[in-house]
C-alpha positions in Angstrom: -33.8 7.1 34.2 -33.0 6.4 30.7 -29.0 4.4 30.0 -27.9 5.8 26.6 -25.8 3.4 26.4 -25.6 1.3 23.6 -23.9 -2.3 23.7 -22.7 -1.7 20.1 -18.9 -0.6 20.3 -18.1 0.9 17.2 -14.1 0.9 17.4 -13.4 4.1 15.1 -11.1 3.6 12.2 -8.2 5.6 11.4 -8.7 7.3 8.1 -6.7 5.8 5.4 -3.7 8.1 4.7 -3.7 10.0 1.2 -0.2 8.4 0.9 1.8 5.6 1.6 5.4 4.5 2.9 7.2 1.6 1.1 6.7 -0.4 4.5 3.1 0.5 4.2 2.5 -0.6 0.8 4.8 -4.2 1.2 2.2 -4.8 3.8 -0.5 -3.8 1.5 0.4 -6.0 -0.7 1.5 -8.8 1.3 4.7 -8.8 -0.1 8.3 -8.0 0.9 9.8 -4.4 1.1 12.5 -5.6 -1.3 9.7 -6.8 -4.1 8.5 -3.0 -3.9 11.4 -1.4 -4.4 12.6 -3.6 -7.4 8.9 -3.0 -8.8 9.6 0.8 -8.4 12.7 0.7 -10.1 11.0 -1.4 -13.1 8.2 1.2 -13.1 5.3 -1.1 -12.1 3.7 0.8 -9.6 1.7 3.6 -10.3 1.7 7.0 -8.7 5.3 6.8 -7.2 6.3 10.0 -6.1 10.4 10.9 -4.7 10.4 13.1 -2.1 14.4 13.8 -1.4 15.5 10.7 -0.7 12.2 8.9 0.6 9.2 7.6 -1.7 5.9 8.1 -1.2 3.3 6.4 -3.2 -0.1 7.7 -3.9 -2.8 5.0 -2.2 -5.4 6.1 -5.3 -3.2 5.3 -7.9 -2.3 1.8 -5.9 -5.9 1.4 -5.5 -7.2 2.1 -8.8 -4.3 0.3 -10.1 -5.1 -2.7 -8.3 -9.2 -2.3 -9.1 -8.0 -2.3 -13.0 -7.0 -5.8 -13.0 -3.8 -4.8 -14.1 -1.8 -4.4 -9.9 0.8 -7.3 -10.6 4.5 -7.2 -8.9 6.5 -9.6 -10.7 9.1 -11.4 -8.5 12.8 -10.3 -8.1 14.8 -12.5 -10.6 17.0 -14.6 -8.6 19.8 -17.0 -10.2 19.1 -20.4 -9.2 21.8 -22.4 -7.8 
């Protein structure tokens, strides 16, 4: 009797989702929710798309953005105290 068993475990990956929340790029980016908004309302991130009252951001545009060189979130401007 043959086991076709393999000891390889192959954990199966979700597919990566066409587009992304605002939580879901922050984590992306490994940055804070707030730094993605304020880049969105600066226009910064590429392939923002409103959708009533939620945003959605195409992951291609993110992607290619970020492959370009050019994927840079400049900080919130805080006063200083």
């Amino acid at each position: 009797m043959t086991d076709t068993r393999t000891d390889d475990f192959h954990e199966e990956e979700e597919p990566s989702p066409v587009v992304l929340t605002v939580d879901e790029l922050a984590a992306l980016l490994r940055v804070e929710r707030k730094t993605v908004y304020s880049a969105i309302l600066r226009g910064e991130i590429p392939g923002v798309q409103r959708v009533g009252r939620t945003i959605r951001i195409g992951r291609a545009a993110v992607v290619s953005w970020l492959n370009s060189g050019q994927g840079c979130v400049s900080r919130s401007k805080r006063r200083s105290r």
